[in-house]
N, C-alpha and C positions, 0 to 999 in steps of 0.2 A: 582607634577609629580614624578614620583616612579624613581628609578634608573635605571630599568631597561626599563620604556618607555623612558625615556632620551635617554639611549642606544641604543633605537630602532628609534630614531626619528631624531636621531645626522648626520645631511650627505645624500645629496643624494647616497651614495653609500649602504645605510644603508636601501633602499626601498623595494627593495624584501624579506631581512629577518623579516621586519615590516608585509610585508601584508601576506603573508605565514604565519607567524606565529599568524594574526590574525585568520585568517579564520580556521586556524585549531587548535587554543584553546579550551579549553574543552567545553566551555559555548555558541561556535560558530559553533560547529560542526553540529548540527542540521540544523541550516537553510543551512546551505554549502553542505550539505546531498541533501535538497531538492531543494536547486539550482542547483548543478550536475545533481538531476534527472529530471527537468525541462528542461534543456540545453539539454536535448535527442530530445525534438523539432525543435533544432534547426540541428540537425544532419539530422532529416529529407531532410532538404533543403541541407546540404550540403553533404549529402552522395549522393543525386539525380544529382547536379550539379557537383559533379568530375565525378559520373560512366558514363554518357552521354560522357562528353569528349573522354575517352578512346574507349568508343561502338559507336557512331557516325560512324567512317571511314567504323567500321564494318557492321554496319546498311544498311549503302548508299551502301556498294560493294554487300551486300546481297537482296539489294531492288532495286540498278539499281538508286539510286537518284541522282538529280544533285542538286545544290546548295537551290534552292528552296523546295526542299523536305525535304533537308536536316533542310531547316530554322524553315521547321514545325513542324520536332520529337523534337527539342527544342522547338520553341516557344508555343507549344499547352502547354507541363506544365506550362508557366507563362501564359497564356490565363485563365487557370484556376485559376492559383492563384489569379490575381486578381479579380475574382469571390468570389475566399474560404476569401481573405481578406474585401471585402463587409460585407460577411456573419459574418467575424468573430466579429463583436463589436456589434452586436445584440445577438449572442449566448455566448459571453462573460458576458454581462449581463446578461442575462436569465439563463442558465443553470451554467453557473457560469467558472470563467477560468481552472479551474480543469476539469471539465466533457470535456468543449472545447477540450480539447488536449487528451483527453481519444478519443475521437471519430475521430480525426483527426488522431490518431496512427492506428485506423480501419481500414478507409478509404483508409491509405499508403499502409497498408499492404496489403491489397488486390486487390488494386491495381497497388501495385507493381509485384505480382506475376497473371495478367492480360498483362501487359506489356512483361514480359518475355514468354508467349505462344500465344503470337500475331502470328496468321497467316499471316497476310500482315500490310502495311505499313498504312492504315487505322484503322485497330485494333491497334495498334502500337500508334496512335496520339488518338486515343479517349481514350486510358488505362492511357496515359502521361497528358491529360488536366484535368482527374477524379486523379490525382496523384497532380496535381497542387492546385483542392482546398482544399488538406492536408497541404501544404507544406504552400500556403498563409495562413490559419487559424493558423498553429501552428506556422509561423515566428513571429506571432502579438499577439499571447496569450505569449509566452514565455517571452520575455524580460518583460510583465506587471505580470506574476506572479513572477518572481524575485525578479523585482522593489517592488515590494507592501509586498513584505515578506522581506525584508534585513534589516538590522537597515542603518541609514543614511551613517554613518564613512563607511560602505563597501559597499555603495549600487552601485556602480561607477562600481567599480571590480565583485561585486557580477552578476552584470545584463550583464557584456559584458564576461562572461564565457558560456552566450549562443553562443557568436563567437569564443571563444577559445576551450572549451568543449564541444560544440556542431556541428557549421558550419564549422570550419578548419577543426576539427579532422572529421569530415564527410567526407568533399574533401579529406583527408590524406587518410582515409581506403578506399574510392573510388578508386584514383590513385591506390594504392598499389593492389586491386583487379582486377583491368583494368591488371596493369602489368603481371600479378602472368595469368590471364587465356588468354594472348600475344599464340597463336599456337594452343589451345582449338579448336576442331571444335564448331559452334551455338554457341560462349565464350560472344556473346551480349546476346544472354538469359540469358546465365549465370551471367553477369554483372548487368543486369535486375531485376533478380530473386531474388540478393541478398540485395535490394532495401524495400523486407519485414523483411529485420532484424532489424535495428530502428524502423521498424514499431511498432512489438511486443515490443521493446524494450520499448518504451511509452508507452503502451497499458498496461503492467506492473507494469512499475515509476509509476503512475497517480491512481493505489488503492493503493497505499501507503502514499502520500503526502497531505497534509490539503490544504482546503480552503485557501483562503489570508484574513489574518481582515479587507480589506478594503470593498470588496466584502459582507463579515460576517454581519458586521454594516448595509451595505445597506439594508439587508435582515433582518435586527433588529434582528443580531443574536449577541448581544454583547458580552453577555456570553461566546460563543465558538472562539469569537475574542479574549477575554482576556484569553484563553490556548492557542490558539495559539501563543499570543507574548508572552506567560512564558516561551514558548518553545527556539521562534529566541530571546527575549531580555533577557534571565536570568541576574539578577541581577538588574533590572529596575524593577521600578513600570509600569507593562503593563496599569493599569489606565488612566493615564494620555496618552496615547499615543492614546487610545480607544475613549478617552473623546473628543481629538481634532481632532480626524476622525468624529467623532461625529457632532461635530460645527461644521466642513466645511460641512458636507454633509447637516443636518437640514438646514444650512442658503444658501441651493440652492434648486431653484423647479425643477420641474421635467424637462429634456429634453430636448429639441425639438430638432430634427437637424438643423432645419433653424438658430437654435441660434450658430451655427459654425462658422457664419459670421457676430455675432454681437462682437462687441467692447471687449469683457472679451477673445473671443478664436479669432477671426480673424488675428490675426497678429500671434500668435503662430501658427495657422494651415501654414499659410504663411511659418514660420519659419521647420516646419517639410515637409510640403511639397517640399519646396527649398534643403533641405537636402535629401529628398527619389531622389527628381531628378538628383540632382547631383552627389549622390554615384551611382548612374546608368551610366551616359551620359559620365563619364570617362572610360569607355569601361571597367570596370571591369569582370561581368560576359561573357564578349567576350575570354577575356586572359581564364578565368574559362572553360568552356564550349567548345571553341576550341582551348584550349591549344596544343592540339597536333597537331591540325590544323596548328596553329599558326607555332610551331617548324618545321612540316611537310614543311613549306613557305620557311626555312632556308635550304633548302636542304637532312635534316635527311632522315632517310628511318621509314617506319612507325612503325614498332615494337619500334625501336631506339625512335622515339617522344613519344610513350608511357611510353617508362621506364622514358623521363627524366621531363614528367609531374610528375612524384614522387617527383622530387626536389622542381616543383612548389607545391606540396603539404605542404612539409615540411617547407617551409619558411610561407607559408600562417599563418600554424598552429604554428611556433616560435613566429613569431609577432604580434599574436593575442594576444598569451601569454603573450610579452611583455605589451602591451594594458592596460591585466588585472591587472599587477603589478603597474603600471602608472596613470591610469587612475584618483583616488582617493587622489594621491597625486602631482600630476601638474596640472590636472583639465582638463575638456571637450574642452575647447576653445583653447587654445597652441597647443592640438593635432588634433583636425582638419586641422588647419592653418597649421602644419608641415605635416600633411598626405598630403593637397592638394597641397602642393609647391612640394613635393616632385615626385609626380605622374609625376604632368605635365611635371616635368624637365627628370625623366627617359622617358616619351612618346615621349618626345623629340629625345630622344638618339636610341629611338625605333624607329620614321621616319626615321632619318639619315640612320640609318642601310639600312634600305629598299630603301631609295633613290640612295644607293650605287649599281654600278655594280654588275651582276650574279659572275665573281670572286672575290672581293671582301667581299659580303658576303659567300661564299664558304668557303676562307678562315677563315672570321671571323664569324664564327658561334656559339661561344659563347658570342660574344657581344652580339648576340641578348638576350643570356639565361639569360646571367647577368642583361641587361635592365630589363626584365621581372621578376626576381627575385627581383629586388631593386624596381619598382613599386609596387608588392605583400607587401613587406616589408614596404612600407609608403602608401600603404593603409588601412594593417591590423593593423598598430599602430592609424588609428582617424578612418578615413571617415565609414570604416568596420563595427568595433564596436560601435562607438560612436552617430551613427545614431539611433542605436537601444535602448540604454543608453540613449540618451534623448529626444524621444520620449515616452518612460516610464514613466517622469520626469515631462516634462513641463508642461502638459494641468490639468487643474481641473478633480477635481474625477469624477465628473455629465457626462463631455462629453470626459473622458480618453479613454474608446474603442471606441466610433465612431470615434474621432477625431484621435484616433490612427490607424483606423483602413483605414481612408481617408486616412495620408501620407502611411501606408504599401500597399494601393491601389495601389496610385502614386508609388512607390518603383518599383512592380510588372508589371506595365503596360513599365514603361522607360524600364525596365528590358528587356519585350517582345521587343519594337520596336528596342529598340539598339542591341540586340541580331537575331533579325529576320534578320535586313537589315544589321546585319554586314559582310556578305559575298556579298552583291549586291553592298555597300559600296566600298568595296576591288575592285570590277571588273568594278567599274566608276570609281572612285579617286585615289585607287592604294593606298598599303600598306602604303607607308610613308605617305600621302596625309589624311591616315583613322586616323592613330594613331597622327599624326597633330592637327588632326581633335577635339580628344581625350585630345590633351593638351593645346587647347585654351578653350574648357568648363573648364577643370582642373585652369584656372589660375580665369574665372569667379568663380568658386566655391570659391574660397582661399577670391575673396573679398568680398561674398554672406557671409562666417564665418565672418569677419572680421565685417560687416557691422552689419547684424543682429541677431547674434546666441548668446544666454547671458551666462553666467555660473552659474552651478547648483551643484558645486562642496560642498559637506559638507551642504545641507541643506535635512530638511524633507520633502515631498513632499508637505503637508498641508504648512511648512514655503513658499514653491515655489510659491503653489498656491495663497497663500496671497498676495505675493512679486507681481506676473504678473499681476494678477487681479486689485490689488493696482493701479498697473501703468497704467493699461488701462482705470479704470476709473478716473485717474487723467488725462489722455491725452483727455478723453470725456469730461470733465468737462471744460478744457482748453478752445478745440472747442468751449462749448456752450459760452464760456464769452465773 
């Protein structure tokens, strides 16, 4: 070891000028390039989910909706997503993950500027559920063209910069547009409208960026696999890394879905699926989507709940960040297990609040902001990121999109229902009774991690693959004896 990885390696205090400085090395620049512009996928989803928040109130006072109306200009875009995520592990194969997110940056854009000249409230949720199978297809291409492009040492940090550079900073520029058009007259079109700027923005990234080699191989395109890794591994013999994409993929046959729930994937799909459910069923997307909702509950005045959904932006998008610094170097599993203890304990502090008398939350109406910041804050350091990070990771190359494509299904559908019913929730059980609610799945998840979620911290994907597989068919073998 050199002196100055010593230097870099000495101390966790020493973590952030490690990875920073890895990623933007000279020889590292390239793929960091095309995972930034990857990560514009994920902006899709999250510039859709803050601007909703702040145009919501506005929506409903312009359409006359009551809570049910309301549940639908949300929940039709994840109706669609988990459509666009079906879709997406067949056209991920086929056309390839790059073209994938080409066409899904189309599809945003134009339907995002659909959305914004909706004549009524029916144009309105059919423009928002054609917006959703954008938003599904590209949440499930992106973190696997990352994963499949990054060398190993950064692939942790590389893949969860689709939540930091992508989905925070989506909700950040959302909130802050929501704020900035607060007194506009039609300021929800406007909100709307502005929903085709990512769009283009991928539609863009995506003639610029290669194939992945793992995809290239399949396609017995080996050749253009080994420029590609001369590119992300300079200074490796891309050979060897080509050769061993290579063996895993020859010594699997083709396909089938049924084989999802044979013995090599069935426990891992388990293990992803368990994780799309539970980064859902902790009411995250509720806090996201009626954030101001949510403030609006504490007594603010509405403009006032808009602006201070900015703060929720901004803590979203810090501890994403942190995430990406962390990730690599403490591993997947420690930060789940702290993202979900963490939740459940601020969800806690969140019921209390609402259990309390009308003056006492009156007066303390930044305890609730604080709860709500400090959940944001240990969710976007595991559960956030880290879902999508290793779902990337786990499954074999043969059944990587479908099987990725089932938990991002699950992801999208928990998504809808806990988001649809969380205002009918509110008006049976009552706020502290909801977010209760919220911190008793929060303590199941912590022992859903704890139980069966593995670490994949510093290994190749092909090493993974081996490793899971290994063990599946030694727990089969066990059986038959």
């Amino acid at each position: 070891m050199s002196a100055r990885e010593g230097t870099l390696q000495s101390g966790g205090s020493r973590i952030i000028p490690r990875f920073i400085m890895e990623i933007f090395r000279s020889d590292n620049r390239f793929v960091t390039g095309i995972a930034l512009l990857a990560a514009l996928g994920g902006m899709l989803f999250g510039f859709d989910t803050g601007i909703v928040s702040g145009a919501l109130p506005y929506v409903a006072k312009h359409f006359h909706l009551g809570s049910f109306g309301q549940s639908w200009v949300v929940g039709s875009l994840l109706l669609g997503a988990v459509v666009g995520a079906l879709l997406s592990g067949k056209l991920a194969d086929s056309i390839s993950r790059k073209w994938t997110k080409f066409v899904a940056g189309c599809v945003f854009t134009c339907a995002g500027l659909w959305s914004a000249l909706s004549p009524d409230v029916g144009s309105l949720i059919a423009s928002r559920a054609v917006l959703g199978l954008a938003v599904g297809t590209s949440s499930f291409v992106a973190p696997m063209y990352i994963a499949e492009q990054s060398p190993r040492k950064l692939r942790g940090g590389m893949t969860a910069l689709n939540q930091f550079a992508g989905i925070t900073l989506g909700i950040l520029l959302a909130y802050v547009a929501d704020f900035g058009l607060v007194g506009f007259s039609h300021n929800w079109r406007w909100m709307f409208g502005f929903e085709a700027i990512p769009g283009l923005l991928l539609v863009a990234a995506m003639l610029f960026v290669p194939h992945t080699p793992r995809w290239l191989v399949q396609r017995s395109r080996s050749d253009e696999a080994l420029e590609v890794l001369r590119h992300t591994r300079p200074g490796i013999d891309p050979g060897d890394e080509v050769h061993e994409i290579e063996q895993v993929s020859q010594s699997q046959s083709a396909f089938r879905l049924r084989q999802l729930l044979g013995p090599k994937v069935r426990m891992l799909l388990v293990v992803g699926v368990g994780m799309a459910v539970f980064q859902q069923v902790l009411g995250i997307n509720t806090v996201i989507y009626f954030g101001t909702t949510i403030l609006h509950f504490t007594g603010l005045n509405l403009s006032t709940s808009v602006a201070e959904t900015v703060f929720i932006g901004l803590v979203n998008f810090v501890f994403a960040g942190v995430a990406v610094l962390l990730i690599d170097k403490v591993g997947r599993k420690p930060l789940l297990v702290l993202s979900a203890v963490g939740c459940t304990l601020t969800l806690i502090v969140l019921g209390i609040y609402f259990f309390q008398g009308t003056g006492f939350r009156h007066v303390n109406a930044d305890l609730a902001l604080a709860a709500l910041l400090g959940y944001l804050a240990f969710f976007e350091i595991g559960l956030g990121p880290v879902f999508w990070v290793m779902i990337a990771e786990i499954y074999p190359l043969r059944s990587r999109p479908k099987a990725m494509a089932v938990a991002t299904m699950f992801n999208w559908a928990f998504n809808f229902l806990v988001s649809y019913y969380f205002l009918q929730l509110v008006e049976v059980v009552g706020k502290a009774g909801t977010f209760w609610l919220y911190a008793g799945l929060g303590f199941c998840a912590s022992v859903f991690v704890l139980r069966f979620v593995p670490e994949t911290k510093e290994r190749s994907l092909e090493e993974i693959e081996r490793q899971v597989t290994g063990q599946r068919a030694e727990e089969a073998a066990r059986k038959v004896a």
